[in-house]
C-alpha positions in Angstrom: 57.8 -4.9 -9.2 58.3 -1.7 -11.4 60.8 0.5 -10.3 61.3 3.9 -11.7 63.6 7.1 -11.3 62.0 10.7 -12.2 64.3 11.9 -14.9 63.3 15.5 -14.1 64.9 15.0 -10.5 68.7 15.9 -9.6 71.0 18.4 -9.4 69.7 21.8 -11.2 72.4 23.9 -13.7 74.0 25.7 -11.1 74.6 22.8 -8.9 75.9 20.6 -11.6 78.3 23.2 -12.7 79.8 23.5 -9.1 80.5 20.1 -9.3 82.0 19.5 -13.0 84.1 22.2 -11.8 85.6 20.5 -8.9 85.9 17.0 -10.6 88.2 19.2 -13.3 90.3 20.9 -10.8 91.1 17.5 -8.7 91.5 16.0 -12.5 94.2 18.7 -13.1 95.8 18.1 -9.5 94.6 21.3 -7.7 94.2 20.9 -4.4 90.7 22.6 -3.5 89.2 23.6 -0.6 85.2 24.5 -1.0 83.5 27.2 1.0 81.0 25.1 3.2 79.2 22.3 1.4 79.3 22.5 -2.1 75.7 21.0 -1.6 73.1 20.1 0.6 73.9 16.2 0.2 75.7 14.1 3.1 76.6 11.5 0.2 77.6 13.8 -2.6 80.0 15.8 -0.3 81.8 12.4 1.3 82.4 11.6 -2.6 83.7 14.3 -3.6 85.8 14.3 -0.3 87.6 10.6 -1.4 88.2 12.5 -4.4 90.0 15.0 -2.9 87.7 17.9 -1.9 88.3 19.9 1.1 85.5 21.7 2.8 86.2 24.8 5.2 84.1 27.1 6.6 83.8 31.1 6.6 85.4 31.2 9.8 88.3 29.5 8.5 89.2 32.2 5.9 91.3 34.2 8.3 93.5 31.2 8.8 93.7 29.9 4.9 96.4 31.4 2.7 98.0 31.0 -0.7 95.2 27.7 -1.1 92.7 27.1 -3.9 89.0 28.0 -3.0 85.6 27.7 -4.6 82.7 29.6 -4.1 79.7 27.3 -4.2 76.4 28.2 -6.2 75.1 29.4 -3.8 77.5 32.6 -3.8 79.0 34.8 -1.5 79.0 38.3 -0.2 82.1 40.7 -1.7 83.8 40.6 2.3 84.2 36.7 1.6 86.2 37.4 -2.2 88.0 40.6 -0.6 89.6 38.4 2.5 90.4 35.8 0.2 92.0 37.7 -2.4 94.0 39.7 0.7 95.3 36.3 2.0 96.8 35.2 -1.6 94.2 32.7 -2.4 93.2 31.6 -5.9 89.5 31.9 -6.1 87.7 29.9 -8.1 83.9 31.7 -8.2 81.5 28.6 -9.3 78.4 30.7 -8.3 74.7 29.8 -9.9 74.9 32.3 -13.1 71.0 32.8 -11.8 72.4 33.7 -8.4 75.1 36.1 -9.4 72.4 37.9 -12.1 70.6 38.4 -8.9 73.4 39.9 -6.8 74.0 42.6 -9.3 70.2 42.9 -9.1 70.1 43.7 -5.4 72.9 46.3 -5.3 72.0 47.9 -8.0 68.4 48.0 -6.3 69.4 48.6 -2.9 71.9 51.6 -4.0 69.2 53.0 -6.3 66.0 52.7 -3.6 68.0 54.0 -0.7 68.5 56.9 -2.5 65.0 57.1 -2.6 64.8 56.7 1.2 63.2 53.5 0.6 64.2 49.9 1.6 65.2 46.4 0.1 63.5 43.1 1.0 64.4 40.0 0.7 62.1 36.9 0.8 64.0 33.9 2.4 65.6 32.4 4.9 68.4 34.5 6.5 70.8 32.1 7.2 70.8 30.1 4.3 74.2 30.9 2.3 72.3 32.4 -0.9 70.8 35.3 1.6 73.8 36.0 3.1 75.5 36.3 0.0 72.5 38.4 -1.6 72.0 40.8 2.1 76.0 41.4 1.3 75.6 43.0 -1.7 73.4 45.5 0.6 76.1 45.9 3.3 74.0 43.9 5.2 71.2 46.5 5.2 68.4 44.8 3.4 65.7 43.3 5.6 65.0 39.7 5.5 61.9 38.2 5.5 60.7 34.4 5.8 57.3 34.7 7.4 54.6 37.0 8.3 55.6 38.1 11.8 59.1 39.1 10.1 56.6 42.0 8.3 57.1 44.3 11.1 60.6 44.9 10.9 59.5 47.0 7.3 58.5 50.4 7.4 55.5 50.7 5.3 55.3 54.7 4.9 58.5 54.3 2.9 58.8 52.8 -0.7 59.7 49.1 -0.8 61.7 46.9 -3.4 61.2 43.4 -2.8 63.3 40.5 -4.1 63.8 36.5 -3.4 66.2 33.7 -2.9 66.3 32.1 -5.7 64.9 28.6 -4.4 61.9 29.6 -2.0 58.5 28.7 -2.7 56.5 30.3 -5.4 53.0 30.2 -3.1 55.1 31.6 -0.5 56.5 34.3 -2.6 52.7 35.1 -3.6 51.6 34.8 0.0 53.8 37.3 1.9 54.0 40.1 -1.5 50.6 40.4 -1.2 50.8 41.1 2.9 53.1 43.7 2.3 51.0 45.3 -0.9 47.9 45.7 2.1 50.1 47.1 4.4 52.1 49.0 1.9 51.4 53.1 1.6 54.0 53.8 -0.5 55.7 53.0 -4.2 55.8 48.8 -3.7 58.0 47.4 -6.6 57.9 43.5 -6.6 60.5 41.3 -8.3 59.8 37.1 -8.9 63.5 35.9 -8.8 62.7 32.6 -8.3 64.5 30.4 -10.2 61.8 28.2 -12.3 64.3 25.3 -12.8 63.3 25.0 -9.0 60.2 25.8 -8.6 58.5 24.3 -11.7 59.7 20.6 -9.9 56.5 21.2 -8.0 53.9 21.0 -10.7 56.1 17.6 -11.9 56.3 16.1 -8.8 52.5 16.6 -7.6 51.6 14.3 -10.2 54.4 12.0 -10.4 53.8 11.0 -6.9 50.0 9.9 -7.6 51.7 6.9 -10.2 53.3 5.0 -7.5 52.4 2.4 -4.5 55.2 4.0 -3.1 57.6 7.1 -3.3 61.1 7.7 -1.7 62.4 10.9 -2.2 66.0 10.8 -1.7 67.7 13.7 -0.2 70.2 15.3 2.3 68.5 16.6 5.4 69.9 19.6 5.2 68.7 20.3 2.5 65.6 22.9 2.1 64.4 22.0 -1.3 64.4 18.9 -0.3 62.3 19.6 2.5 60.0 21.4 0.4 59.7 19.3 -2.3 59.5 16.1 0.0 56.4 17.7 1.3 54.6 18.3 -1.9 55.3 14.7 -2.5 53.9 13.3 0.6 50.4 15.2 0.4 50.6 14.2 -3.7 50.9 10.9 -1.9 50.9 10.0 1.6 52.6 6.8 1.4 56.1 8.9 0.5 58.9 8.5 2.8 62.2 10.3 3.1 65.1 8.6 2.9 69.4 10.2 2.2 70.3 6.7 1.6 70.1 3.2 0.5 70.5 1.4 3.4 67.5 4.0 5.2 64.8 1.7 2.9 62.8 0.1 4.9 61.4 -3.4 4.0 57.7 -2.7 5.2 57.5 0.4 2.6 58.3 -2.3 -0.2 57.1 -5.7 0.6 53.3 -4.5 -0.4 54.5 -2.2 -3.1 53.9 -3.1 -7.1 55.2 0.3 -8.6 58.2 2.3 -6.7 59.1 5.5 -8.2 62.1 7.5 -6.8 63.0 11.2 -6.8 64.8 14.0 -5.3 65.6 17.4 -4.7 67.6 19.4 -7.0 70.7 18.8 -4.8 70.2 14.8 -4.8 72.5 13.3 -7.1 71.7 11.0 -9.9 73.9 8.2 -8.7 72.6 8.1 -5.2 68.8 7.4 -6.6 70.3 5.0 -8.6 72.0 3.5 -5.9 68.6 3.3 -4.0 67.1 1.6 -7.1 69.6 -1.2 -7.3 69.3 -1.7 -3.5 66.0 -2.6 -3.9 66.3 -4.7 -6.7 68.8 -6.7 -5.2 67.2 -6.8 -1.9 63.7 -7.0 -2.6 63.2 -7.2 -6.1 64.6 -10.8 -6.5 62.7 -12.2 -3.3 59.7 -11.1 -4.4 59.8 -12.8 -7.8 60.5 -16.0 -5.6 
């Protein structure tokens, strides 16, 4: 049985940066409480959690004081840095550097094509944490979109200035830009702020998949990459299956396999698809030499 771990899989940059970050801070003896989860990973946050890590949520801001808080990579609106710098907390801003680039972007954008009586779009989902913190830097004026029926809340006689969360889908991005450049009757500027660390896992992964018996794509389910990229797996090759854990192998899946590759999303951690490696080995693996 050959077993093998995509090396392009795993945490991307800004993910990995959040991370070192808080590994330092409990190293140094800060006591750190991280806005929501610091990633999309079940396993990754309950490590990080033995280590020390505290999570809280926005609602919780009101009620923290004089504590030590990151900001994720995925960022935050300015409300979230101005109530924690009012309550005397030490803010520790471990945003994506792609993400925060972006954020400038959009209110720089937004102020410029408002003043133009035109509108900012934003291609994504609207209550994942990068959108929220990318609509802040509008107010919360920009309009969101994630599919086609959202199209209608845009005004097409007015100019447009569209931008997107930095992990969506490039087809997707295609797909809906060119809806609203039909529909559009007015200046249409068009930005691809999708971050190609993400998106060119797609291209890697459509043929990675095809070199296996078997595929397990190991991520949180929470997590929308994951999601995403699970899918391009599974029609690269049908007999992928999802998995955020070891012990979620399943011994029908292997028993018939003769190569086993594994992968992930880019916020699966290395050492969980190695921890799905070794459980096969010493579960399967050895039995089958026998």
């Amino acid at each position: 049985m050959q077993i093998e771990i995509d090396k392009k899989s795993g945490f991307c940059f800004g993910v990995q940066r959040a991370i070192d970050k808080v590994e330092n801070l409990i190293q140094q003896g800060e006591k750190i409480n991280c806005l929501g989860d610091i990633v999309h990973n079940h396993e990754e946050v309950n490590r990080l959690s033995e280590l020390g890590m505290h999570t809280i949520q926005t609602s919780d801001i009101g009620n923290t004081s004089n504590q030590t808080v990151l900001v994720r990579s995925h960022g935050e609106p300015p409300s979230t840095f101005e109530k924690l710098k009012a309550n005397n907390n030490k803010t520790i801003d471990a945003t994506c550097p792609v993400v925060s680039k972006l954020q400038n972007r959009v209110k720089n954008s937004y102020a410029e094509i408002t003043g133009n009586n035109g509108q900012l779009v934003i291609y994504g989902k609207k209550k994942h944490p990068e959108v929220i913190g990318l609509n802040g830097q509008t107010g919360n004026r920009s309009i969101v979109v994630t599919t086609s029926d959202d199209l209608e809340k845009i005004d097409f006689d007015s100019p447009i200035e569209i931008y997107s969360q930095t992990t969506m889908p490039l087809e997707g991005f295609s797909a809906i830009t060119e809806q609203i450049k039909e529909r559009a009757k007015n200046q249409i500027i068009v930005h691809d702020t999708i971050c190609r660390q993400v998106s060119g896992r797609v291209p890697h992964l459509k043929e990675f998949a095809k070199n296996y018996d078997v595929v397990l794509f190991v991520s949180g389910k929470k997590s929308s990459n994951g999601k995403s990229l699970y899918e391009v797996c599974r029609n690269s090759n049908p007999n992928t299956y999802f998995i955020s854990s070891a012990d979620e192998v399943k011994a029908e899946w292997i028993k018939v396999a003769e190569k086993i590759g594994i992968c992930g999303a880019t916020s699966t951690p290395q050492w969980l698809m190695e921890e799905v490696k070794t459980h096969i080995e010493n579960n399967y693996h050895n039995k089958k030499k026998e």
